[in-house]
N, C-alpha and C positions, 0 to 999 in steps of 0.2 A: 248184727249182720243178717242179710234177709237169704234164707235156705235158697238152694237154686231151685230153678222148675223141671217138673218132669216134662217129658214130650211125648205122644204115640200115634205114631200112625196108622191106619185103618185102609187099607184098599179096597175100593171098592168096584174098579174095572169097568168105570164110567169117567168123563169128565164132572167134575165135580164145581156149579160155578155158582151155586150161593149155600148158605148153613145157619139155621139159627134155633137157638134153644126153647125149645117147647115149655108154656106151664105144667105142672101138674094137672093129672088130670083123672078120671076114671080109666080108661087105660091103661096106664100105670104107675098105680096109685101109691108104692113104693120106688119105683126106678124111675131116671130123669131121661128124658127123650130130646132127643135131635129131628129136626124137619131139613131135608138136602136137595136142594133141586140139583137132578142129575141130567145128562146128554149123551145116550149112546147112537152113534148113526148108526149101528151095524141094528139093530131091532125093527127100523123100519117104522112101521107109523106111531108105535112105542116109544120113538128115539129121546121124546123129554120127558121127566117125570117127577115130582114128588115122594119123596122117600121117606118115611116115617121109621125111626133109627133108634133102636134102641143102645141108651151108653154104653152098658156093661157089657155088650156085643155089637157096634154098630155094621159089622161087614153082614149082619144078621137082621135083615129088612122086617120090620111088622107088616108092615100093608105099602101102598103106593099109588098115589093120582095118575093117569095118563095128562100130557098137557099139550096141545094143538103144536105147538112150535117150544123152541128153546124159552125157559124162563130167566128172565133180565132182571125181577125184582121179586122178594121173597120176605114176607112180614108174618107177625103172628098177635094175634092178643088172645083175651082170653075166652073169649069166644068160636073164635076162626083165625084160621091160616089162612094167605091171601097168595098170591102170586101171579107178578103180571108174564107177559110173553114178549118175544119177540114181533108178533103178529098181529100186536095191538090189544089183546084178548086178557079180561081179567079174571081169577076164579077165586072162589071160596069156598073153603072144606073147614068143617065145623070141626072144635076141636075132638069132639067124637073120632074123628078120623074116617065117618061116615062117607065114603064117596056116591053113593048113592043118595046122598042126603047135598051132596056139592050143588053150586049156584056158579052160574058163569053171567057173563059181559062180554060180548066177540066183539072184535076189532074190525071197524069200519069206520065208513063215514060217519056214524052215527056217535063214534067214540074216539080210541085211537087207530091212526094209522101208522104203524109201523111200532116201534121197540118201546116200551114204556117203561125207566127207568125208575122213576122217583114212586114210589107209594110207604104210603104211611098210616096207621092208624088214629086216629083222634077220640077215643070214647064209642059213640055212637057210629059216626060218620069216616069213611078213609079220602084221602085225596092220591090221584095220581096226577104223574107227569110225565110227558114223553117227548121223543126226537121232534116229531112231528108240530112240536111251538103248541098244544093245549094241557090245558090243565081241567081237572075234573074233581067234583067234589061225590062219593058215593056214599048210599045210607041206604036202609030197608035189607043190610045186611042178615041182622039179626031174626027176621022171618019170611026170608027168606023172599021176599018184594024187592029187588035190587031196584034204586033207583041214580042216575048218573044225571048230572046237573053240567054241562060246560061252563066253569069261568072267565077261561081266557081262550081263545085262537090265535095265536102270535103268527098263524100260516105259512111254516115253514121261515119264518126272517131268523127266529131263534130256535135253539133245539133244547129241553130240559131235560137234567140226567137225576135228578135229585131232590127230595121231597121230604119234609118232616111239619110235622104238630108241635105248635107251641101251648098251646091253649085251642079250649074247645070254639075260637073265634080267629085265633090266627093259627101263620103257619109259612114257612120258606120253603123255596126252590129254588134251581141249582142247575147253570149246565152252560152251553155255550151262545155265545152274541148278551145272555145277562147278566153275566155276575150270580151275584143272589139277592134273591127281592123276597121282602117280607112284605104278604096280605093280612086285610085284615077284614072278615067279613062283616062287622059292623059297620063300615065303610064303602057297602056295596060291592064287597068281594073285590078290594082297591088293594093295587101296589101303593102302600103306604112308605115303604123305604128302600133303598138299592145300594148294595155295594160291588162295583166294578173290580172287586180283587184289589192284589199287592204290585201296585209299578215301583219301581226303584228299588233302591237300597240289596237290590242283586236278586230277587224276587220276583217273578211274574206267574199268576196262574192266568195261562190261558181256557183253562176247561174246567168246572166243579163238576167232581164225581158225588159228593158223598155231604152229607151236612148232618152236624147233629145239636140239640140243643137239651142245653143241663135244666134234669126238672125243677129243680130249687130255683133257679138263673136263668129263666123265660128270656129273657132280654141278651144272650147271648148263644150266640152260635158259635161251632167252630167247623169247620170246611176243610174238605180234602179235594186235593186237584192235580191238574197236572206239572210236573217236573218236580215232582216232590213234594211241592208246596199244602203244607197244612196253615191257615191259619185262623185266629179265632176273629168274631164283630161283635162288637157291644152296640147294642142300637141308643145306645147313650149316645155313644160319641160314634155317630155312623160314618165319618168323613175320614176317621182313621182306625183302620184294622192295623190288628197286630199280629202279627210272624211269631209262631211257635213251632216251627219244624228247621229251623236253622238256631245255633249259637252264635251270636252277635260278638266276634272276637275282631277289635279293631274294624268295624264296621265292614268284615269278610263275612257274607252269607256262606253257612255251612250246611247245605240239607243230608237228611238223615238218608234222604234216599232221593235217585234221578229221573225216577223213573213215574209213572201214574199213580196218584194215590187211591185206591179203589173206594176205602173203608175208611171211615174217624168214628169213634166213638167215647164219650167222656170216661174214662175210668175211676167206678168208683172205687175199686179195689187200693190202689197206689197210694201211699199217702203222701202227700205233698212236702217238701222240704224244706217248707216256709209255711207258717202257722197262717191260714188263709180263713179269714172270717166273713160270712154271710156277705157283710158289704165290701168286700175288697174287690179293686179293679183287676187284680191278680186272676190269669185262667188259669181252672183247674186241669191239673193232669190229662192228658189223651191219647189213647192209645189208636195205631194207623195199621195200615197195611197198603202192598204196593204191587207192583206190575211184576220187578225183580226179587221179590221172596223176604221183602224184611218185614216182621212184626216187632212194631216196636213202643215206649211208651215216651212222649214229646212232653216236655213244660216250659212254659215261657222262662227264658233267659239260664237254662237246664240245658246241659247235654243230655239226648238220648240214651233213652234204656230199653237197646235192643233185644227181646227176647227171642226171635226166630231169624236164622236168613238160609233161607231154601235155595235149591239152586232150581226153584220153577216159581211162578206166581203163587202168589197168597192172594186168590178171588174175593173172600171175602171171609169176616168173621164176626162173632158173635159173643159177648161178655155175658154169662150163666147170671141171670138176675136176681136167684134165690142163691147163689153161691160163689161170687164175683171173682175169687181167684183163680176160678177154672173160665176157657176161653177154648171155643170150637173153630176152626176155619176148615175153610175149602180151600186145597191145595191143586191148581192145576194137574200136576202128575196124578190125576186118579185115587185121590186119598183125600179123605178128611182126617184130621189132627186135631189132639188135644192134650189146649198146654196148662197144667197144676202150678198155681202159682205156692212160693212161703207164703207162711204167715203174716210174715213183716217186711215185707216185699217196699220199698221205697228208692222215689226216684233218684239217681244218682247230680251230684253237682259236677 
């Protein structure tokens, strides 16, 4: 039987609307660090920021970026910390935490207009994506020569909220009027495949918030959206996605939640309740978060295994990649949390 989880919350007397676990770093080269994009209006032209957080005290700030507008999207590797704006604007702070050493991208014609959702790391290169129907591929990170490349202009027909790397050649997006369309830049930076979402079977995402794709399992994604709906696409079989955020009982959709799904991330921590081998069509475990306060873990034809349900949103979270049973979010109410998984933590039938 898998020990329960601890839980703690941390206030921090800002809104709190992304979080994500820092590497190791010289920094702090024994304790594990947090990155929060915060929003306070009462500060005034300070009102957005970057918060560098230490675990073992995060209400206790190391240092902190200013950021032009509210940040929409908040990534890390191991180089740099990335975060887009509401204002179209992208920046990068080295993992130094150097902000005198940070590199920006302002938001205009030249780039994005308006809120930029999707961004992603790839290696070398990040991609973003925003309301405004473009997509952008950036590189020259690393010394600091930022360079932004336009893919696509969809001009306002579509709006993309959601962006990840499969490989250092492709990569999805995510949002509304597309579905999710996988590129491929061997292909001329080509939409090579699209999926319209889940019609029928009592299922519909109208909006993709969130995608993410399993590094072992290039070839699938899974998808977070709105009314609940998580589900995953095997670009195998790209004409039928499969529903993993409902129990299939008497062909009644059951979603774990009704509300927007912000967050999916694959979970590696969980172990699957079904021996799942390399080649199996079986998707692995995913853990979600939502508009109405539930963190929970989804497996195909699995009831949910809800670990949190708040009585405010769960903006977003983050699975500790050097220690996967531990899990950070941003709690609307002014608080980041953090949830300690068991040991032997597995999904329930």
């Amino acid at each position: 039987m898998a020990d329960s989880p601890s839980f703690r919350r941390y206030p921090l007397a800002s809104s709190v609307d992304l979080v994500r676990w820092l590497p190791s770093s010289s920094i702090s080269p024994s304790g594990r660090l947090l990155a929060a994009a915060v929003h306070d209006p009462t500060s005034g032209s300070f009102a957005s920021s970057i918060r560098l957080l230490p675990l073992s005290d995060p209400v206790s700030r190391l240092a902190s970026v200013p950021l032009p507008s509210r940040a929409t999207a908040l990534r890390c590797s191991n180089a740099a910390l990335a975060a887009a704006t509401s204002s179209g604007s992208l920046h990068f702070v080295p993992s130094s935490f150097d902000s005198d050493a940070a590199v920006s991208v302002p938001g205009g014609a030249g780039f994005h207009v308006g809120p930029v959702r999707g961004l992603d790391c790839g290696g070398e290169e990040w991609v973003t994506a925003g309301e405004d129907g473009r997509v952008h591929v950036v590189g020259g990170v690393a010394d600091g020569r930022v360079v932004t490349r336009r893919v696509w202009d969809g001009k306002g027909m579509s709006g993309y909220e959601a962006a990840r790397w499969a490989s250092p050649v492709e990569f999805a997006t995510g949002g509304a009027g597309c579905g999710v369309q996988w590129w491929d830049r061997r292909k001329g930076d080509a939409i090579v495949a699209q999926c319209n979402g889940i019609w029928g079977r009592g299922i519909v995402t109208g909006m993709v918030h969130s995608i993410d794709i399993h590094p072992s399992r290039k070839h699938i994604c899974v998808v977070g959206g709105s009314s609940g709906t998580v589900f995953a696409w095997d670009l195998r079989q790209p004409q039928e996605p499969i529903p993993i955020s409902v129990l299939g009982l008497n062909e009644t959709a059951e979603p774990v939640c009704e509300s927007e799904v912000w967050e999916v991330l694959f979970d590696t921590y969980t172990k699957s309740s079904d021996i799942i081998s390399s080649a199996s069509a079986r998707i692995l475990p995913v853990m979600m978060c939502s508009e109405d306060g539930i963190l929970a873990v989804v497996e195909q034809d699995k009831r949910p295994l809800e670990l949190l349900a708040e009585s405010c949103a769960i903006n977003s979270f983050d699975i500790d990649p050097q220690n996967p049973s531990d899990v950070v979010c941003a709690l609307e109410w002014e608080s980041v949390g953090v949830l300690t998984r068991g040991r032997d933590a597995m999904s329930e039938e």
